[in-house]
C-alpha positions as CSV (number, residue, x, y, z in Angstrom):
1,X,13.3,13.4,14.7
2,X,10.7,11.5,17.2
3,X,12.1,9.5,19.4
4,X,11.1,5.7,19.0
5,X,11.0,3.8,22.2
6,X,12.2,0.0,21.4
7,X,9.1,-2.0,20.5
8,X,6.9,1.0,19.0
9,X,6.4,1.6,15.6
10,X,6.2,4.7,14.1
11,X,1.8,4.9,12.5
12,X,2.9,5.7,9.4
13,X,6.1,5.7,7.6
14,X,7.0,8.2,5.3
15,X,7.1,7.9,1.6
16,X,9.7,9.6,-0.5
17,X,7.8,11.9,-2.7
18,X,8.4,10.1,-5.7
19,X,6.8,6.8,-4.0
20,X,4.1,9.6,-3.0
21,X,4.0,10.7,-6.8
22,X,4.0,6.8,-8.2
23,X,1.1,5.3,-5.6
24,X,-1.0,8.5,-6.7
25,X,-0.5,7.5,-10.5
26,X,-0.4,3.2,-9.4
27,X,-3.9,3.5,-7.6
28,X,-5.8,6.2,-10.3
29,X,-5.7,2.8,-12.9
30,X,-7.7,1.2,-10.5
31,X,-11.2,0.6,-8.7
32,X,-10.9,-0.8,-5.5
33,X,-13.7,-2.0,-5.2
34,X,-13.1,-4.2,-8.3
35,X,-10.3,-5.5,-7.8
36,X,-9.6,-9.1,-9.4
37,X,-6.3,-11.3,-8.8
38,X,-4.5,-9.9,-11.4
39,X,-5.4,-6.1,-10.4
40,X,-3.9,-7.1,-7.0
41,X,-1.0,-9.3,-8.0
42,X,-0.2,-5.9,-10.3
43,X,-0.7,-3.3,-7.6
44,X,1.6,-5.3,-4.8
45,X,3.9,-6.2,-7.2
46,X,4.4,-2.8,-8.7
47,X,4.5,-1.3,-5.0
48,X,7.5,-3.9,-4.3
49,X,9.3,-2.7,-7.3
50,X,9.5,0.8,-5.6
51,X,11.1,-1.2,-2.3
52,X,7.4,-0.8,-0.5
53,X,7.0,-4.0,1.3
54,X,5.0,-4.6,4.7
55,X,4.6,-1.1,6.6
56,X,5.8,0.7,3.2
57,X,2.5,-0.8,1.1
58,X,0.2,0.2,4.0
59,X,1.9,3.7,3.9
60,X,0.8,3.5,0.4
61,X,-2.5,2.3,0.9
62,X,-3.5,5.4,2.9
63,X,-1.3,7.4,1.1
64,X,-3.6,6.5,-2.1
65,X,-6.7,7.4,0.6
66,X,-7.5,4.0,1.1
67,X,-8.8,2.2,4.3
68,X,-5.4,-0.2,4.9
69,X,-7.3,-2.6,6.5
70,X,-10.2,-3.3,4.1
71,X,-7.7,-2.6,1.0
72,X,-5.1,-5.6,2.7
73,X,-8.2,-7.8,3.3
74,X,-9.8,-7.5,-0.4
75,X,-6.4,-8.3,-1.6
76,X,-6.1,-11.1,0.6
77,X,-9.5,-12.7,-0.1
78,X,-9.1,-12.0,-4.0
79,X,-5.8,-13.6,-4.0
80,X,-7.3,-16.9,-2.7
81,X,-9.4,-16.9,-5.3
């Protein structure tokens, strides 16, 4: 195990490999780059159910080969819609 010092986050944190298996299946329904409210509302909602909140749906989000950062922003913008 790597050792943490306090205040530093691990990059990425680990899925279990059925979270792995479930993004891989979550993200293949959709096109990122069409995402409306609902899309998103479904994708973070779904990713909750599966206990991936904060760190966990960014995990995801590369996980599914996603930039985090973009993916987290189009979310955010499409939500305000």
């Amino acid at each position: 195990m790597a050792h943490i010092n306090p205040g530093q986050r691990p990059l990425q944190p680990m899925l279990t490999a059925e979270q792995d298996r479930f993004v891989a299946a979550l993200f293949e329904k959709y096109i990122p780059a069409d995402f409306s409210a609902e899309d998103a509302r479904e994708i973070i909602g779904a990713l909750e159910d599966q206990g991936l909140r904060g760190p966990g749906v960014r995990s995801a989000v590369i996980t599914a080969g996603l930039d985090a950062e973009k993916f987290i922003q189009q979310v955010a913008l499409t939500l305000e819609r």
